[in-house]
C-alpha positions in Angstrom: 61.6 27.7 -75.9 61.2 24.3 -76.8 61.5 23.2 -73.7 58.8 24.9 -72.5 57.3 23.5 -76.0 57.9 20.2 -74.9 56.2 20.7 -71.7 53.5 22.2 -72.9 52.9 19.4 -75.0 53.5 16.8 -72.5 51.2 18.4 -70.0 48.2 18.4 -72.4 49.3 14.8 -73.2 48.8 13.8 -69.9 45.3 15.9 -69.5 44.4 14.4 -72.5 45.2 10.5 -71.4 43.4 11.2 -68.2 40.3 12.8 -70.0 39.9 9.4 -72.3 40.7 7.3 -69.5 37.2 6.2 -67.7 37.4 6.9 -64.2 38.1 3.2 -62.1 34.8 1.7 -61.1 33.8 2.7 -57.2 32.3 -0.2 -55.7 28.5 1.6 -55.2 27.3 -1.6 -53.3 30.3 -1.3 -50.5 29.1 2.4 -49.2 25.2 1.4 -49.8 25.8 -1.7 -47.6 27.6 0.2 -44.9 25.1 3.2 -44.6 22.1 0.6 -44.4 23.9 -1.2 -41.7 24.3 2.0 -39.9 20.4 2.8 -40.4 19.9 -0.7 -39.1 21.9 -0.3 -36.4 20.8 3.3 -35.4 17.0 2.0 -35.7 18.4 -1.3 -33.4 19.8 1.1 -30.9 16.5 3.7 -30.7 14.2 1.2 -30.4 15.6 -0.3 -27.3 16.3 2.8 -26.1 12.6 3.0 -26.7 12.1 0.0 -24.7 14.1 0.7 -22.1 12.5 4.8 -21.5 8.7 2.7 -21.6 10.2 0.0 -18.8 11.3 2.2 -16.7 8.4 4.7 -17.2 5.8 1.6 -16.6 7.8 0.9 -13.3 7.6 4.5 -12.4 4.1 4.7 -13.1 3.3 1.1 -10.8 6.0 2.6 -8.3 3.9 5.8 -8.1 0.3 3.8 -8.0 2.0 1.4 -5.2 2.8 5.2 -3.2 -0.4 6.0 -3.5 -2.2 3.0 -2.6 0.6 2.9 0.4 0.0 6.6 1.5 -4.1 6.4 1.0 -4.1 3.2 3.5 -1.9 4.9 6.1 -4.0 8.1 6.1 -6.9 5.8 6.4 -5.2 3.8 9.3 -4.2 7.3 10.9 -7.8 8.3 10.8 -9.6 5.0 12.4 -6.7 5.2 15.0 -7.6 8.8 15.6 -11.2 8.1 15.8 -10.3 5.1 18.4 -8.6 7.2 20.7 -11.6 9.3 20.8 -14.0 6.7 21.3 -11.6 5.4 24.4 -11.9 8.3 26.1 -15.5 7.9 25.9 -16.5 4.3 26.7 -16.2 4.7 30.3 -19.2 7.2 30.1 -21.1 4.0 28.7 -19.6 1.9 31.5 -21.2 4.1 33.9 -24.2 4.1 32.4 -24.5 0.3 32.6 -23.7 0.4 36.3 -26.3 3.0 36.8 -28.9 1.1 35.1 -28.0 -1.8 38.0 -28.3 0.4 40.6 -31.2 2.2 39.6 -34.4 1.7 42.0 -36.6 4.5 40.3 -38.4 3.5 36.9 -38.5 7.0 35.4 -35.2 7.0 35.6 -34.3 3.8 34.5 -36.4 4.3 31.4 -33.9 7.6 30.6 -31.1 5.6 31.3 -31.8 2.5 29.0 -32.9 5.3 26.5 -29.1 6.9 26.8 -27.3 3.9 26.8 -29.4 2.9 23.5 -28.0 6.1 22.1 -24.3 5.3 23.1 -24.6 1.8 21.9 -26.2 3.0 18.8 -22.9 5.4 18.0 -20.8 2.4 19.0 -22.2 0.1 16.7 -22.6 2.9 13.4 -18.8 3.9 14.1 -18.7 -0.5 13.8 -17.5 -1.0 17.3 -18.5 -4.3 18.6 -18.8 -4.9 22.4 -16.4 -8.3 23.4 -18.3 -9.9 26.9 -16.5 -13.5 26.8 -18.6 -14.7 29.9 -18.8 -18.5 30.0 -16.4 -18.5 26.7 -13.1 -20.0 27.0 -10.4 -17.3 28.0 -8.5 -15.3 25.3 -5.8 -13.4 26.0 -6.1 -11.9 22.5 -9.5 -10.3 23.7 -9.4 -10.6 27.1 -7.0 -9.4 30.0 -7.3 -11.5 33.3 -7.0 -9.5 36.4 -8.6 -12.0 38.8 -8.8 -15.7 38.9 -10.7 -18.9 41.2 -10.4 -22.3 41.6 -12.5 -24.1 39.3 -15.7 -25.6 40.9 -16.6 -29.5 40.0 -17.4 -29.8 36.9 -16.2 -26.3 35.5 -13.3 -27.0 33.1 -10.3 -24.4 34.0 -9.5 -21.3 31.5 -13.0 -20.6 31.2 -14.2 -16.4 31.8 -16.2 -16.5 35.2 -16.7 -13.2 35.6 -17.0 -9.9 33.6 -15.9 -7.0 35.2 -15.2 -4.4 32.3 -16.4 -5.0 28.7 -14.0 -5.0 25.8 -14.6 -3.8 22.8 -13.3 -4.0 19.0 -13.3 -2.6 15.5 -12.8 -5.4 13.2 -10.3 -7.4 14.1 -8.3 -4.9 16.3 -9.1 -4.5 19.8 -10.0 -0.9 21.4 -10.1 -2.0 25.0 -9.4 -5.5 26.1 -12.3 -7.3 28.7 -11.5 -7.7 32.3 -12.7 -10.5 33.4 -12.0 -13.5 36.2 -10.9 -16.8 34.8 -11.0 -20.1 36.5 -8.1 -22.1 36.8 
């Protein structure tokens, strides 16, 4: 028994020791330091995830507004185009008109005529069609298709319009129907 005795005794011996012994001094600095970088480095990395998610939602958003800006100006473009074709269709009605007006011997009847082809011009010029009669104007083949042409008579410079035979006409800038006309050469 007295080595168990002895063991007894050593064993609170050694509880005792470690019980007066202070504990070694942990750095506290070393894990604060660390954990603060890691916040730091955590905040560092959401906000430019931040940054980035607001980038690429600002060029989604100007993406989108370009898209609709690109899709409003084709439907516009789609409708005017639509709207031209119609208004093809219908300008040899106002053709006619004109050459019945040149023909016509009766005055009653020229009266209704002018009064008709004051209507159609009317609806030309509210839809913002413009009439193109390049007589005496230097030729443009932009405007003007040339289906005829004559010598030039003395003192008549060459490339000038002659002759109109079929008006053009134009909304804006773009042509509907190009003038036919006789150029001198």
């Amino acid at each position: 028994m007295s080595e168990q005795t002895e063991k007894q005794q050593g064993a609170e011996e050694l509880k005792a020791e470690a019980v007066n012994e202070e504990p070694a001094e942990i750095p506290e600095e070393a894990p604060a330091e660390s954990a603060e970088e890691a916040c730091r480095r955590e905040l560092e990395q959401a906000q430019a995830a931040a940054a980035d998610y607001k980038d690429k939602w600002m060029r989604s958003v100007a993406e989108f507004d370009n898209f609709r800006k690109r899709n409003e100006q084709t439907r516009r473009n789609a409708y005017l185009d639509g709207k031209a074709e119609v208004v093809v269709k219908v300008l040899p009605v106002g053709d006619n008109l004109e050459l019945a007006l040149r023909s016509c011997a009766d005055e009653q009847t020229k009266k209704g005529i002018e009064m008709v082809l004051r209507a159609f011009n009317k609806l030309l010029e509210e839809e913002g069609i413009t009439a193109i009669d390049p007589k005496d104007e230097e030729f443009d083949p932009a405007f003007c298709e040339a289906i005829m042409s004559e010598p030039a008579a003395e003192g008549v410079e060459p490339g000038y319009v002659k002759e109109v035979f079929r008006k053009g006409y134009k909304r804006g800038d773009k042509v509907i129907r190009f003038a036919q006309v006789k150029v001198t050469t």
